[in-house]
VOGU-3710 file (C-alpha; in Angstrom, 3 decimals, decimal comma):
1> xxxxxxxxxx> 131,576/129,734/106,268  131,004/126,314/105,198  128,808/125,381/101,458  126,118/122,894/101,194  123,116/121,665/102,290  121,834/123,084/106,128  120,889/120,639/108,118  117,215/120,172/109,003  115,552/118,645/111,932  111,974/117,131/111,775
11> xxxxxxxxxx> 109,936/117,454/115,365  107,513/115,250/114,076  106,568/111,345/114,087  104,589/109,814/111,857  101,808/109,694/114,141  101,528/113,297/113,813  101,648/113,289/110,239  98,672/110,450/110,165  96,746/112,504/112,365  96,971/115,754/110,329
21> xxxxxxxxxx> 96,004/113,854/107,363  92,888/112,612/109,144  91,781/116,305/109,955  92,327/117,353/106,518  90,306/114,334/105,109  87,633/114,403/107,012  86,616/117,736/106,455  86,785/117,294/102,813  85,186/113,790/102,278  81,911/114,567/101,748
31> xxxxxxxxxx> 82,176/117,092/98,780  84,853/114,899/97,340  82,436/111,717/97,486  79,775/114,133/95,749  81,830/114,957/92,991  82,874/111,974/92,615  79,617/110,069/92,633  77,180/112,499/91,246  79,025/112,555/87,601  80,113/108,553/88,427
41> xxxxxxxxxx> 76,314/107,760/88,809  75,341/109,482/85,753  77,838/108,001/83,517  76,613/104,614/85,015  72,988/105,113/84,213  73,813/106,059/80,891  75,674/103,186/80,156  72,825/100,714/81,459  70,280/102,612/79,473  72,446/102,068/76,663
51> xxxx> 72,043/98,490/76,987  68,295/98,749/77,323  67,627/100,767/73,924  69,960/98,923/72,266
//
């Protein structure tokens, strides 16, 4: 019985990785750009009204 670390092999290329992560993004882009810009765009219009009553 030998100690240490098994070996592991990867089937994968990169390609496959890249693709994966496009699958993942794209179903998840849309209610990450909405809570994203929805707070974004409030804290924006705050600040230029700001400026305005100022």
């Amino acid at each position: 019985m030998t100690s240490g670390i098994p070996a592991v092999t990867l089937t994968y290329s990169l390609a496959d990785v890249a693709t994966g992560v496009t699958n993942w993004f794209s179903g998840y882009w849309l209610m990450t750009a909405f809570a994203i810009a929805i707070p974004l765009t409030f804290f924006i219009i705050q600040q230029i009204k700001g400026v305005f009553m100022n």
